[in-house]
N, C-alpha and C positions, 0 to 999 in steps of 0.2 A: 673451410674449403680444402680437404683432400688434394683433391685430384683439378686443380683448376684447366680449364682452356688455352694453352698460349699463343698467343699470334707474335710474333716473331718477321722484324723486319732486318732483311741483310742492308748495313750501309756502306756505301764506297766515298771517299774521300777523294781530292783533288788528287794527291799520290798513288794513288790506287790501290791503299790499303784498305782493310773490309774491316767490317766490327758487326755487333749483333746488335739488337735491343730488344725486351720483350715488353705484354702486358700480359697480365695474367687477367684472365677473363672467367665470368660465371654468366649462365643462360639459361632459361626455362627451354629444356630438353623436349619438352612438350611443344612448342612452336615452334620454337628456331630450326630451320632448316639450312643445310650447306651453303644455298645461295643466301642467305640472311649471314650466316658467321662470314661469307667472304666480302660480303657487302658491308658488313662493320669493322672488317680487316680492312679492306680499303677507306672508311669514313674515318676509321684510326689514325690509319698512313695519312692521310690529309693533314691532320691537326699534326702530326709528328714533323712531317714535310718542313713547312713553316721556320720549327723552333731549330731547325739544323741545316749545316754548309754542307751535308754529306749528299749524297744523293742514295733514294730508295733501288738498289736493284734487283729485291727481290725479295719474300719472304714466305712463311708458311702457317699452318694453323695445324698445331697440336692438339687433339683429343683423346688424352688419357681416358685410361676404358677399364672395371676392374672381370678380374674374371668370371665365369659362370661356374654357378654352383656345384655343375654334374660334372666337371673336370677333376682329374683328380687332387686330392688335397695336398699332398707331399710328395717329393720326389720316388722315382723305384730306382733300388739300385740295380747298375747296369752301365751303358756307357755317361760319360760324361761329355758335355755341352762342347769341346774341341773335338770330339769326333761326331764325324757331320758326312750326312748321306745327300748328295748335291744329284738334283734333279733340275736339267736343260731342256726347257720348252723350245722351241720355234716358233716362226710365223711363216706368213705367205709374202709380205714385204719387204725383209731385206732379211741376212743370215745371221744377223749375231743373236744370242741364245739370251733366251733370259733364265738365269738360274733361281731355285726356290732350294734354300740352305735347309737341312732337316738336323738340328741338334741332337744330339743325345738319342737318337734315333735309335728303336728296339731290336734286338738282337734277332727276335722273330721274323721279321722282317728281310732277314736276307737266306740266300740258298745255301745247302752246303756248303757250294764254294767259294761262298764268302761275297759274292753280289748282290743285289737288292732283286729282292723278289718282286717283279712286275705283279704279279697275279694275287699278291695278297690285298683280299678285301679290302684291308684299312687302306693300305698304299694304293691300290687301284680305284676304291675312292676318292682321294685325294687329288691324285691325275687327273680323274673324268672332270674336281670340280675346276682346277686348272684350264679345262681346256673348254669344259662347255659353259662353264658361271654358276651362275644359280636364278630365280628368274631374273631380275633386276641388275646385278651384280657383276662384270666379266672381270675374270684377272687381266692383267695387259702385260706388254713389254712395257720398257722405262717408256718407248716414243708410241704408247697407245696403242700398237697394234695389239689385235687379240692372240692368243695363243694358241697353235694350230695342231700341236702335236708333241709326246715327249723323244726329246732326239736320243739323248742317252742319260745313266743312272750312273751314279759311285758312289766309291766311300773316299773319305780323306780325312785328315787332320789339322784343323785350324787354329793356331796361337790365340790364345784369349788373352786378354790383359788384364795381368791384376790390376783391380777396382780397390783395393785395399789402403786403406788411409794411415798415412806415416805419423805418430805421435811425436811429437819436438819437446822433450825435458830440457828445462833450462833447470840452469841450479839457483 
């Protein structure tokens, strides 16, 4: 099992410190359906309930995904993944913007003077599917409203943190 399922519950304590738990899960992809994995996330949380003083406040359901074939195989040199082209949706509900972070974003993509090109197909695709879905599908803000429009585009620079793993030589 690759890529297993995780359901993942947050615990709170009397103190009101937080801890995590997982299970790793596998499922015939073929029938389970979203409301089937949360309805076995919750018959999880049951059995878990029981065995602990903590209480469940909350948790989620991970589905690792691997990529599609016709994406490209290996990186193109160009920027790298801390510069990032930050596209602000709106809604009609309240004002705060929901951001879609564009890493490593192509050089093509923006105008002479250094802004993001609205009008470029891929990026103007990308918008349309932001704002109107796909059939089935809508992007939201975090609080579920749909997204109504792009407010505005940039570029910036985001610290990434080394992921790099420290070797410890003892003698």
């Amino acid at each position: 099992m690759a890529n297993p399922t995780i359901f993942e519950y947050q615990l709170q304590d009397d103190q009101g410190l937080k801890n995590r738990t997982f299970i790793y899960e596998s499922y015939n992809g073929a029938t389970a359906t979203v409301d089937s994995l949360i309805g076995s996330w919750i018959q999880a949380g049951a059995l878990i309930d029981p065995c602990i003083d903590a209480e469940i406040i909350q948790g989620q359901i991970t589905i690792p995904l691997e990529k599609d074939a016709a994406w490209k195989a290996a990186p193109v040199e160009g920027n790298n993944v801390n510069q990032v082209m930050v596209l602000n949706f709106e809604n009609d509900f309240n004002r705060y913007l929901t951001e879609m972070l564009l890493p490593s974003y192509k050089e093509s993509l923006l105008l002479p003077t250094g802004s993001p090109d609205l009008a470029d197909p891929a990026l103007a695709a990308l918008i349309a599917y932001m704002i109107a879905g796909d059939v089935d599908i809508f992007p939201n803000s975090r609080d579920l409203h749909d997204l109504d429009a792009l407010r505005n585009a940039f570029l910036t620079v985001r610290k990434v943190r080394n992921n790099r793993t420290k070797t410890l030589v003892t003698p």
